[in-house]
N, C-alpha and C positions, 0 to 999 in steps of 0.2 A: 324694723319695718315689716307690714303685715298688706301681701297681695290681696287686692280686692278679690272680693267673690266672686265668680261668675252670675250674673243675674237667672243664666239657666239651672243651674244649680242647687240656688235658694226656691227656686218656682218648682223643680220639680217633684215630682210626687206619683205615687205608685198604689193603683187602688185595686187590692184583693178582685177577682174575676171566681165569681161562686160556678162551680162546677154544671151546675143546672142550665143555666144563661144558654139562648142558645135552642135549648131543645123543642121539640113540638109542643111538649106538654109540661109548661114548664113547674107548676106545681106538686105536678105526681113525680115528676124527678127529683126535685126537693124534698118527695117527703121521701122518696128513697137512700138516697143519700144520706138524709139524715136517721133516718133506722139504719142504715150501714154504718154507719158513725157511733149509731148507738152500740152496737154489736161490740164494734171495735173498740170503744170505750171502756164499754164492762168484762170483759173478756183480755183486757190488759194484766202487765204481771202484775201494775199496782193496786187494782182493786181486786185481782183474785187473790193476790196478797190478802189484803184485808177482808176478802169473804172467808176467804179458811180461818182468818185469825178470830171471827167473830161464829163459824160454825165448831171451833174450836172450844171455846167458852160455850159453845149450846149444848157440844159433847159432857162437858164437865158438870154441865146445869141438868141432862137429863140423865145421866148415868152413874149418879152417886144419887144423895139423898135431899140435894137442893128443892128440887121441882116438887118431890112427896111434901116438906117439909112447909114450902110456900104456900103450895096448894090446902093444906090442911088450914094453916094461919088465914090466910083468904077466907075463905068459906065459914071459919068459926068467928072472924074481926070484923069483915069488910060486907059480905054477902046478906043481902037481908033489909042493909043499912042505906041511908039516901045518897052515899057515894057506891053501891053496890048496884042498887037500880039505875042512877046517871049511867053506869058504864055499861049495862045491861040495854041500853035504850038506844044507844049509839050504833048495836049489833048489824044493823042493817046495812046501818052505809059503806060497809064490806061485801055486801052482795051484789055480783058481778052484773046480775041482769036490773042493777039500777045506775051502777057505777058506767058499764060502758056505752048505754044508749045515751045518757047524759054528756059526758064525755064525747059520743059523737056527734051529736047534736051542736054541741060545743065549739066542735072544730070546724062541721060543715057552718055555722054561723059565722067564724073567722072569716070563711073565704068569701062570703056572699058580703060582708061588710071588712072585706080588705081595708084597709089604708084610712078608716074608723077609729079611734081611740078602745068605745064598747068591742068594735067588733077584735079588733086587734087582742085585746085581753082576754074575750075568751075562747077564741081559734089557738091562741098562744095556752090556754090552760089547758084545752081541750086534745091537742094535738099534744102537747107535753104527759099527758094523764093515758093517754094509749099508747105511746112510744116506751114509758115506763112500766105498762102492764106488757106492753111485746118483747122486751128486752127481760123483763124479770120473771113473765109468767112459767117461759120454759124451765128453769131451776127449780121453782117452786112446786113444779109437778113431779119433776128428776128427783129430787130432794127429799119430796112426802113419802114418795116409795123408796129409795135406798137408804133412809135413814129406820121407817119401818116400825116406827115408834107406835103408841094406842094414845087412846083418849085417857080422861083421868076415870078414876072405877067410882066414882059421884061414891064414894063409902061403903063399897061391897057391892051397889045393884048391876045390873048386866047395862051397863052402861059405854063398853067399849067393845071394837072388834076383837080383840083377841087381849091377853091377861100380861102382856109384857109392860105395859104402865108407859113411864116416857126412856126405860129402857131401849136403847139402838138396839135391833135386833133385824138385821137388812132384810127387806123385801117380806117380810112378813104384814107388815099394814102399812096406810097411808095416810098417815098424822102429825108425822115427826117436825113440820112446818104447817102452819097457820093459816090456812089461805084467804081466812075470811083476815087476818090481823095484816098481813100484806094487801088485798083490796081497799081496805081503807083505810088506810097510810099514804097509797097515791093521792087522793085529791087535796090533800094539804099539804105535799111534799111538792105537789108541782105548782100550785098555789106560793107555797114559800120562797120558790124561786126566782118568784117572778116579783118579789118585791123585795125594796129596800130599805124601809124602815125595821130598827133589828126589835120593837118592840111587837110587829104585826108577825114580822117571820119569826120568835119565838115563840110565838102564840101559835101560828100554823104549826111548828113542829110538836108542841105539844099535844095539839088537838087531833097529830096524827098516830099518837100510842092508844086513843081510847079505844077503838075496836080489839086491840090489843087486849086492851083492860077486862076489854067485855066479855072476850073467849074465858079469860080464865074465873071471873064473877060465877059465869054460866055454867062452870064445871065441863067445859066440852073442849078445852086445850090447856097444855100444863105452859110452865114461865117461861122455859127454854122453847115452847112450837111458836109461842104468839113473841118472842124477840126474834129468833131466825126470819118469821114472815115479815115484821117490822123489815129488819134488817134488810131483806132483800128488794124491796121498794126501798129504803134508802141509799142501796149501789144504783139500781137503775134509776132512780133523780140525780144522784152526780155520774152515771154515763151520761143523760139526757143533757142534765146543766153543763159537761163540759161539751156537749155535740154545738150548743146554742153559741157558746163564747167559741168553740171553732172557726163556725161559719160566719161571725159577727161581722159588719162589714168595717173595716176599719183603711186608716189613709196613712200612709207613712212619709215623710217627708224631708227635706235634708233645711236643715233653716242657721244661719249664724249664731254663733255663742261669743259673746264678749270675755276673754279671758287678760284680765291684766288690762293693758295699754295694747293688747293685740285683739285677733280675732278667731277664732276657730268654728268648727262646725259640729251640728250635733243633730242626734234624729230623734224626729218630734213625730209620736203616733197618736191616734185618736180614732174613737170607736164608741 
């Protein structure tokens, strides 16, 4: 024999209260929260885990004979060639004074077309594309300088600050990460998040090594400066992606489960 449900029971339901609700201004508090979120995201054990695991491999890539070795093959295979000028051409959309007016352009569009479809998509890319360069930009700077590394020597010309190559060599220069290959890896790293078809977000992740590509085309970043910059724009899109699925607003609920000839109870989330 299986006791009826209580009818309050199956109706009730419990819906997340976002931190912001509530305040004078409630947008600027949301967008704090969620760069605090951010913070707290990337600054966890599990993606510093995974940033030392991958500045790890950029040690190995710039301190042996990897990066000379690549560099050379690039420049003699690739550079020159019409996959050498494509990646040459894409140089741009790493620089910051195109990346962040757009980007904020972007977001203040979000808000003036709130609750929009258009407007929603790019306040939501817009706002994701600065939270990612706020959360990443500070390592990227930490990083250039204590890692200390030069530029490549373009084959003998005076082409770098100082002659240590992509040798670590701490606080001697400011190159050992990419910053143009990190700049333009956000707008298609926060772009890919926000969609779900995996043949559009393959494409976006691709589309986000080419500045990457293009540093080292140009002879002005070796393999290991333009993957750590990558890299570093890819922790802060999954701090950001996991700030988003944080605050996501979801319902959780208690609702009946048929089990057998009896009946139990089971919770039903949705979001």
């Amino acid at each position: 024999y299986s006791l009826p449900i209580p009818t309050e029971i199956i109706s009730s339901q419990r819906v997340q209260k976002q931190p912001w609700v509530g305040s004078k201004f409630p947008r600027l508090s949301r967008a704090g929260h969620k760069i605090l979120q951010d913070y707290r995201n990337f600054y966890s054990c599990e993606n510093l885990t995974c940033v030392t695991a991958a500045f790890g491999a950029g040690a190995l890539m710039a301190n042996t004979g990897f990066d000379t070795t690549m560099q050379n093959a690039w420049q003699t295979g690739i550079r020159g060639s019409q996959t050498g000028d494509f990646f040459s051409s894409t140089k741009d959309i790493g620089d910051g004074i195109y990346l962040l007016p757009a980007a904020g352009i972007a977001a203040a569009a979000g808000v003036a077309l709130e609750g929009m479809p258009v407007g929603d998509a790019l306040g939501g890319w817009g706002s994701r594309s600065l939270r990612i360069f706020l959360v990443g930009g500070p390592p990227v700077y930490v990083l250039q300088l204590a890692t200390g590394a030069s530029r490549p020597s373009n084959n003998g010309s005076l082409n770098t600050e100082s002659p240590s190559g992509s040798d670590w060599k701490f606080f001697q220069d400011n190159n050992g990460v990419s910053g143009h290959s990190f700049m333009g890896a956000i707008p298609f790293l926060a772009a890919a998040d926000m969609v779900e078809h995996p043949l559009a977000k393959g494409t976006l992740y691709v589309c986000s090594t080419f500045v990457g590509f293009s540093r080292i085309n140009d002879d002005a970043h070796y393999s290991s400066q333009a993957f750590l910059g990558w890299y570093l724009a890819w922790a802060g899109s999954l701090a950001v992606s996991r700030t988003e699925h944080h605050f996501a607003g979801f319902q959780v609920r208690v609702v009946p489960v048929p089990v057998g000839n009896q009946g139990g109870l089971g919770l039903e989330a949705s979001w």
